[in-house]
C-alpha positions as CSV (number, residue, x, y, z in Angstrom):
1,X,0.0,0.0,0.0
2,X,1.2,3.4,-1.1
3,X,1.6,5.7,2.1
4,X,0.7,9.5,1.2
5,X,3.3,12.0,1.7
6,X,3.4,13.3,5.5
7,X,6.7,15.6,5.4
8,X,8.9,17.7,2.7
9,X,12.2,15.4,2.4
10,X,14.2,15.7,4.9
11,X,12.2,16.9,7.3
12,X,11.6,14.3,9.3
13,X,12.9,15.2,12.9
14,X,10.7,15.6,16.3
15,X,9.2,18.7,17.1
16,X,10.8,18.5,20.8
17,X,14.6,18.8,19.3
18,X,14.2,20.4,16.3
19,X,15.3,24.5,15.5
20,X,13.0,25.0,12.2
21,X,9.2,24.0,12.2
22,X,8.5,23.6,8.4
23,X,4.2,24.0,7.9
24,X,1.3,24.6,5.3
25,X,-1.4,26.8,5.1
26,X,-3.9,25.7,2.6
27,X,-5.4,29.1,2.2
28,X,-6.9,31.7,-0.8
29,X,-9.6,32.7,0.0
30,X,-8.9,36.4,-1.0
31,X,-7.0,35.8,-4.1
32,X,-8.5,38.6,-7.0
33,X,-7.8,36.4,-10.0
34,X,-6.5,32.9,-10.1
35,X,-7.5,30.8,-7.4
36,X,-5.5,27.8,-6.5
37,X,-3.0,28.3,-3.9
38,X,-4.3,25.9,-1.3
39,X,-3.6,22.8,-3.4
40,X,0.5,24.0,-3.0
41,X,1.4,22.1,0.4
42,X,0.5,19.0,-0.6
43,X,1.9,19.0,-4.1
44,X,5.3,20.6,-2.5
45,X,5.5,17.9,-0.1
46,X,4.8,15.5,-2.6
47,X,6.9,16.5,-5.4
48,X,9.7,17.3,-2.5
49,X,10.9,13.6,-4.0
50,X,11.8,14.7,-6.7
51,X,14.9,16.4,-5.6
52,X,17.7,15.8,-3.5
53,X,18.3,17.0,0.5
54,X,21.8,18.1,-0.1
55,X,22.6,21.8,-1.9
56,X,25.5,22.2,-3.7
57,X,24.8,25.8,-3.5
58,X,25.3,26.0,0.4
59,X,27.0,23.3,0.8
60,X,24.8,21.8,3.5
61,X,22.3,18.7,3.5
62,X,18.6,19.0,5.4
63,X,19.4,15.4,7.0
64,X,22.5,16.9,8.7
65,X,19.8,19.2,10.4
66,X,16.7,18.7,13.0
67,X,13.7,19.8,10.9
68,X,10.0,19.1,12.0
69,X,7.3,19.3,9.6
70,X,3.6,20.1,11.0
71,X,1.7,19.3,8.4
72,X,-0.7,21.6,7.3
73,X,-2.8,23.7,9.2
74,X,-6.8,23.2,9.2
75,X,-8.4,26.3,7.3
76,X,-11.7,27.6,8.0
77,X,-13.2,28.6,4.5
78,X,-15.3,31.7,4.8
79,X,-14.0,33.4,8.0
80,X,-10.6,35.3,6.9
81,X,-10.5,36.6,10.0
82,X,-11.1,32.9,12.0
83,X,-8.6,31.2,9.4
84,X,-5.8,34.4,10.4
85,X,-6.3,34.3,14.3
86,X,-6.2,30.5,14.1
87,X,-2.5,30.9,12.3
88,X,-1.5,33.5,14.9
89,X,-2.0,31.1,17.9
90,X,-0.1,28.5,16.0
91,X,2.7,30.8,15.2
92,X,2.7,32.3,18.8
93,X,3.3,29.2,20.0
94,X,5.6,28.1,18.0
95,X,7.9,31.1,18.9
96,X,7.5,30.6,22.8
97,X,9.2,27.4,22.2
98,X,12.0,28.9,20.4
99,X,11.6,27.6,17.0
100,X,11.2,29.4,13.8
101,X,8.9,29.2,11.6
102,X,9.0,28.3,7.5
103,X,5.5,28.6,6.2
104,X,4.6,27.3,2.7
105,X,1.4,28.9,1.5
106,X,-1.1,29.6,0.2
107,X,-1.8,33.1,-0.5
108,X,0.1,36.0,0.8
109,X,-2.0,37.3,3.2
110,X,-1.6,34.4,5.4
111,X,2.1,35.7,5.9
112,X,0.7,38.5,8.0
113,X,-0.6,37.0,11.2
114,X,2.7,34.8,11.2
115,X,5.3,38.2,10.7
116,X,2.6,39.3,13.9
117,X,3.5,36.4,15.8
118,X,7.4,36.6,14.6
119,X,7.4,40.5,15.7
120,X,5.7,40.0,18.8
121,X,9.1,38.1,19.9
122,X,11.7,40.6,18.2
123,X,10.2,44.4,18.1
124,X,13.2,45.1,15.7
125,X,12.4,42.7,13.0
126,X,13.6,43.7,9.4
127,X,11.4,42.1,7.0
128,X,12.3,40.8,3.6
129,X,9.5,41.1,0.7
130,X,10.5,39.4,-2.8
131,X,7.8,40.1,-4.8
132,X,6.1,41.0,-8.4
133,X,3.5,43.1,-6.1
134,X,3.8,45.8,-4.0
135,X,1.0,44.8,-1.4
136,X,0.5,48.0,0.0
137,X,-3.0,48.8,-0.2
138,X,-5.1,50.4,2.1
139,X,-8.1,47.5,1.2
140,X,-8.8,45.6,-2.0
141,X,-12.3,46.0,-3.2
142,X,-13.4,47.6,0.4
143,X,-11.5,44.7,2.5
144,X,-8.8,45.4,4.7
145,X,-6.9,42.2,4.8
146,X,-6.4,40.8,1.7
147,X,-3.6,39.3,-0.6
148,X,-3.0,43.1,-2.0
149,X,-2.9,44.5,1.4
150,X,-0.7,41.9,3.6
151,X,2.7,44.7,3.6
152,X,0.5,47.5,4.3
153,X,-0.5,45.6,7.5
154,X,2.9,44.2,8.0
155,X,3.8,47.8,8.2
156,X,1.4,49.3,10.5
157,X,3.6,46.4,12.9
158,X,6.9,47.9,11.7
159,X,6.8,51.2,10.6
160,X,9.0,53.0,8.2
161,X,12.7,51.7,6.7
162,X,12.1,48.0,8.1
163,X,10.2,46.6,4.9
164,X,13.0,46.0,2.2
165,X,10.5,45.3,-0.9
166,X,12.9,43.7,-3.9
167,X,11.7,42.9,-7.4
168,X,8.5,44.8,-7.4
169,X,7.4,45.5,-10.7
170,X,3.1,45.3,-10.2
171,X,0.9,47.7,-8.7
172,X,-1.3,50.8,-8.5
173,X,1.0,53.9,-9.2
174,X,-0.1,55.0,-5.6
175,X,1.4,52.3,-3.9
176,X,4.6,53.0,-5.7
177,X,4.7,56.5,-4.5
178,X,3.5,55.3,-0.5
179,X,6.5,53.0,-0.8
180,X,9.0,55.9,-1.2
181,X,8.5,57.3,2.3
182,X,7.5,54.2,3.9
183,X,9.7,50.7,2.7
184,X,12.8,50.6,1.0
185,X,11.6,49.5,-2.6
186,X,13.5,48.1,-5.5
187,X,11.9,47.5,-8.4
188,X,12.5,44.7,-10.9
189,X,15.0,42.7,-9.9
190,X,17.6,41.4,-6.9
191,X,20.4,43.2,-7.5
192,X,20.2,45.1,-4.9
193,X,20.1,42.2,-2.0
194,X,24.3,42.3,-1.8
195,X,23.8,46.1,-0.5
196,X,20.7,45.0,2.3
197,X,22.2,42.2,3.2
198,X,25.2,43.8,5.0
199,X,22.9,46.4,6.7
200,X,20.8,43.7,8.1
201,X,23.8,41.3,9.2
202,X,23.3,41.4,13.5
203,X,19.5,42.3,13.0
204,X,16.3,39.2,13.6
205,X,15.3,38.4,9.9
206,X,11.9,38.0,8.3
207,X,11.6,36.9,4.7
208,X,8.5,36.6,3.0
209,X,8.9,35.1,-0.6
210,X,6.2,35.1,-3.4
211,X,7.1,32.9,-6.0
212,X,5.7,35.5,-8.8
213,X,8.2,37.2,-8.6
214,X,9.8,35.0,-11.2
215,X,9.0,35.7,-14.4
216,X,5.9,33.2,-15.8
217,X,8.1,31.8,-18.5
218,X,10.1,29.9,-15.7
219,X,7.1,29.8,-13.3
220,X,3.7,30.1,-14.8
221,X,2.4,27.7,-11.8
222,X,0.6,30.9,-10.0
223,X,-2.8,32.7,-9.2
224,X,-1.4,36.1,-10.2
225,X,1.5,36.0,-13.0
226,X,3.3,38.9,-14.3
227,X,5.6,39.2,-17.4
228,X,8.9,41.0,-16.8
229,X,10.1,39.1,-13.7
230,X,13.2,37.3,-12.9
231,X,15.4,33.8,-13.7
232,X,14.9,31.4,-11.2
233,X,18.6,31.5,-10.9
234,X,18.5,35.0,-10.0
235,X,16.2,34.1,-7.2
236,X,18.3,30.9,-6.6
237,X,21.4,33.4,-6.1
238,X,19.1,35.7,-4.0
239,X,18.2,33.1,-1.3
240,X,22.1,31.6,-1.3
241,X,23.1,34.6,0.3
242,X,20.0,34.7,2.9
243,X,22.6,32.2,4.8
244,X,24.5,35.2,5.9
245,X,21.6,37.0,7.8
246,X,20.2,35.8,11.0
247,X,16.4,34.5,9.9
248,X,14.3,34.1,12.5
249,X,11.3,32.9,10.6
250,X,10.2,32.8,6.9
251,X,7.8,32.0,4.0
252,X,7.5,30.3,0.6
253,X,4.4,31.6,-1.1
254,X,1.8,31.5,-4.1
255,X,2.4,28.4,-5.7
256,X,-0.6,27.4,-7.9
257,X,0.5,23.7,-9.0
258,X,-2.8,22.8,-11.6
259,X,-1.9,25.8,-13.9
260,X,1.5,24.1,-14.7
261,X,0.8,20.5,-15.9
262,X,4.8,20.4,-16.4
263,X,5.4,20.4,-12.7
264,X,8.1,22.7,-13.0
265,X,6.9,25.2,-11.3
266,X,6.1,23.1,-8.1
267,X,10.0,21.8,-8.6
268,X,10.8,25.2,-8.4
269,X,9.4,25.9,-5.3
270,X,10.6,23.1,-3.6
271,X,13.9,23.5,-4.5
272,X,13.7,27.3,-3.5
273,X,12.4,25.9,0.0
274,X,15.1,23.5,0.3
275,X,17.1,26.5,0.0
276,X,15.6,28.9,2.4
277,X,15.6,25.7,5.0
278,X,19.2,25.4,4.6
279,X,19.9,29.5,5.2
280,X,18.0,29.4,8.2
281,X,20.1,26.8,9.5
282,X,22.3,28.1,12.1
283,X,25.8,28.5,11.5
C-alpha cells in the first residue's frame, strides 16, 4: 500500500529537538484572479521527492539538520478573519518554544498574522519582501486584509525603513509612491540584495517570498503572474546569500500547481524551500 506523503524530504525530525518547524497553510480565500494556492502544500511535499536533500549551492544537507514538519494547518473557509487568528496562535506558540517558523502557502495574506507572531518576539524585525506586487494597499475592493494588502499591515507592525521590498514591478501607481516614504523598494530585480544584506547582518530576519516574482516563462504555476520578472537563478542566487543573515522565521508563497501540468513550477518551489531551510540553519 502506497503511504501518502506526511513531510517535505528531509524533514523528518521531532518537534521536541528540532530548531526550524517547516508548515502549510492551505489558504486563498482572498485571491483577486486565479484561485489555487491551497492545493501547494500538498503538491510541495509530494513532489519534494523529486529532488535531493543536499545543496550544492550552500553546501549543507537537510538530514545533517533537525527539521519538523507540521503538516498543514486546518483552514476555515469563509471566515478570513477565524482562518488568520487560528494561524496566529499556531505561530505564537511556535515562537515561545524557540523555534522558527517556515510557512509554505497559500496566498500572501496568510504571511501576515505569522510576521505578527514573529514581531511580537523581536520588536526590531527587518522584513524581507520578494515580490512581483507591491501589497500595499489600504483594502482591496473595500476589505482590509487581503492578498494586495498583507505589507501594508505588515507595516502598520513595523513602521517605516524596516520593509526592504525587492523585485516589485506590479501595482497601483499610488502604492509605488507610498513606498518611497515608507519601505525601502527596489523594483525589478535582486540586485540590490548584496547592498541589504550587510545592513541587516546582527538584525532578527523576516523573509516573506512570493514565488511571482519569477517571471511566468520559468514559473507560470501561479494565481497572479506577471511578465517582466526574474530567472529562477536570479532568485536561486538571491536566497544563497539569505545564509548570511540571522532569519528568524520565513515563508514560501503563491504556488498554484494545476496551472502548470509540467510540474516545474512546483520543482521550483521546492527547490527554493530547500534552499531557504538550509539558510535558516544556524551556522
Amino acid at each position: 500500500m502506497i503511504k501518502p506523503i506526511s513531510h517535505f524530504i528531509g524533514c523528518e525530525g521531532e518537534y521536541s529537538d528540532s530548531d526550524i518547524v517547516l508548515f502549510g497553510i492551505p489558504f486563498d480565500g482572498t485571491v483577486s484572479y486565479r484561485p489555487g494556492t491551497r492545493f501547494a502544500p500538498a503538491a510541495i511535499r509530494n513532489e519534494s521527492y523529486g529532488i535531493e536533500t543536499y545543496s550544492p549551492y550552500l553546501d549543507k544537507d537537510l538530514t545533517d539538520l533537525k527539521i519538523f514538519d507540521a503538516g498543514d494547518l486546518d483552514m476555515p473557509f469563509g471566515n478570513t478573519q477565524k482562518a488568520l487568528d487560528k494561524i496566529e496562535k499556531f505561530v505564537k506558540k511556535l515562537m515561545d518554544d524557540n523555534k522558527r517558523p517556515l510557512m509554505v502557502g497559500g496566498e500572501h495574506l496568510v504571511s501576515f498574522p505569522v510576521i505578527k507572531a514573529v514581531f511580537d518576539k523581536y520588536p526590531d524585525l527587518c522584513v524581507l519582501h520578494l515580490d512581483a506586487h507591491a501589497d500595499v494597499r489600504e483594502d482591496y475592493s473595500e476589505e482590509k486584509f487581503s492578498h494586495a494588502t498583507v505589507i501594508k499591515r505588515v507595516w502598520e507592525l513595523t513602521g517605516d525603513d524596516r520593509i526592504y521590498q525587492i523585485g516589485i514591478r506590479s501595482g497601483e501607481r499610488y502604492e509605488f509612491e507610498w513606498a518611497k516614504s515608507h519601505t525601502n523598494l527596489h523594483k525589478f530585480d535582486c540586485g540590490v540584495v548584496k547592498d541589504i544584506i550587510p545592513l541587516l547582518k546582527n538584525k532578527p530576519v523576516y523573509i516573506t517570498l512570493d514565488l511571482d516574482i519569477l517571471d511566468p516563462s520559468v514559473f507560470p504555476g501561479t494565481g497572479t503572474p506577471e511578465p517582466g520578472g526574474i530567472t529562477y537563478k536570479e532568485l536561486l542566487d538571491t536566497v544563497v546569500r539569505f545564509n548570511e543573515l540571522n532569519i528568524v522565521g520565513a515563508d514560501v508563497m503563491e504556488l498554484s500547481p494545476h496551472y502548470d501540468q509540467s510540474g516545474t513550477s512546483t520543482i521550483c518551489a521546492c527547490k527554493i524551500i530547500r534552499e531557504m531551510l538550509l539558510a535558516m540553519a544556524k551556522h
